[in-house]
C-alpha positions as CSV (number, residue, x, y, z in Angstrom):
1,X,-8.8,11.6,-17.1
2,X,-5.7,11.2,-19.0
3,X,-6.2,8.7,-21.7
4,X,-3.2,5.7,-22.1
5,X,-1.3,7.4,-25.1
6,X,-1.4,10.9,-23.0
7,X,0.2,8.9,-20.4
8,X,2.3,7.2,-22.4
9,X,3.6,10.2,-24.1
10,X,3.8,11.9,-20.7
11,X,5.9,8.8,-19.2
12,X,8.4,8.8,-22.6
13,X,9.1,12.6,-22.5
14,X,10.3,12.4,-18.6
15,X,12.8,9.8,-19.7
16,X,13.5,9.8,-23.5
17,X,17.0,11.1,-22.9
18,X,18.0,7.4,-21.2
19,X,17.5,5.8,-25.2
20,X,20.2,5.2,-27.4
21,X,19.0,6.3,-30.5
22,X,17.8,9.7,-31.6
23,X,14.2,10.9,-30.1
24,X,12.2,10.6,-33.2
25,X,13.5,7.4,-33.8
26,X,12.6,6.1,-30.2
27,X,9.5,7.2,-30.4
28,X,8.8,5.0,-33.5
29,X,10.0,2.3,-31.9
30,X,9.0,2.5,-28.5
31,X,5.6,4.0,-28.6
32,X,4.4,3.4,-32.5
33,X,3.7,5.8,-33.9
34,X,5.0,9.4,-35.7
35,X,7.3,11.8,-34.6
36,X,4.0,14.0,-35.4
37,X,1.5,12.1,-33.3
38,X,4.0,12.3,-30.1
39,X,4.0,16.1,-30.2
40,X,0.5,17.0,-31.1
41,X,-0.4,14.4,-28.4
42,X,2.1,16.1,-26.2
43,X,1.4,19.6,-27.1
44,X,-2.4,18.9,-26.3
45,X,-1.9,16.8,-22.9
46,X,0.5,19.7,-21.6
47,X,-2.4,21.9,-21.2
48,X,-4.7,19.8,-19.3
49,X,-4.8,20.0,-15.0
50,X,-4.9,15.7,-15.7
51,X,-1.4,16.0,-17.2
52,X,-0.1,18.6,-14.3
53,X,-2.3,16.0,-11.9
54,X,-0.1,12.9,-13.1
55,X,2.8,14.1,-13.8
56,X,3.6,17.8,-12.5
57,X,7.3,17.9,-12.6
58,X,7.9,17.1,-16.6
59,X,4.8,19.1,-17.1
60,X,5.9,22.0,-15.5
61,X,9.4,21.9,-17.5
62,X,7.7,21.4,-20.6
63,X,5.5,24.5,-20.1
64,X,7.9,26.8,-18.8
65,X,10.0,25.7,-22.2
66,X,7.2,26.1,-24.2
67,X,6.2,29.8,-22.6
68,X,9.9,30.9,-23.4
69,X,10.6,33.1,-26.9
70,X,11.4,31.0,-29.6
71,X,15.0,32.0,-30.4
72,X,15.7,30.9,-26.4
73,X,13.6,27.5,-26.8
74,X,15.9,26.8,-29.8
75,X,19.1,26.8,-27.2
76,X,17.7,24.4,-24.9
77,X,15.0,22.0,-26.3
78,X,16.6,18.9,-28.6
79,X,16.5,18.9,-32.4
80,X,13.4,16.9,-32.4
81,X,11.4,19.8,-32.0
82,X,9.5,20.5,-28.7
């Protein structure tokens, strides 16, 4: 079972685009805590069946970025670092 920041973090990075400000700046203000957190807590949650469970279509996108080379993730992901 997904815990409430996994979901949280899961629910933020299928939208984040739709804020005004930059991403690591929204996720300060929105969800509280680090730039750092968010993405170990994302990094983590993208590998579990609970996150493909709950939300498969961001999680799927997310993965197949991840799974690409780096010089290729670099042209498509934003500058907040996936």
């Amino acid at each position: 079972m997904l815990t409430t920041r996994e979901q949280v973090v899961l629910d933020f990075e299928r939208s984040w685009w739709k804020l005004p400000g930059p991403k690591d700046r929204d996720i300060k203000e929105q969800l509280g805590f680090s730039a750092t957190v968010y993405y170990r807590v994302l990094r983590k949650t993208l590998d579990t069946a609970e996150a493909m469970a709950y939300d498969p279509l961001t999680v799927r996108r997310l993965r197949k970025l991840r799974a690409r080379p780096p010089h290729l993730q670099a042209e498509e992901r934003d500058p907040a670092h996936l």
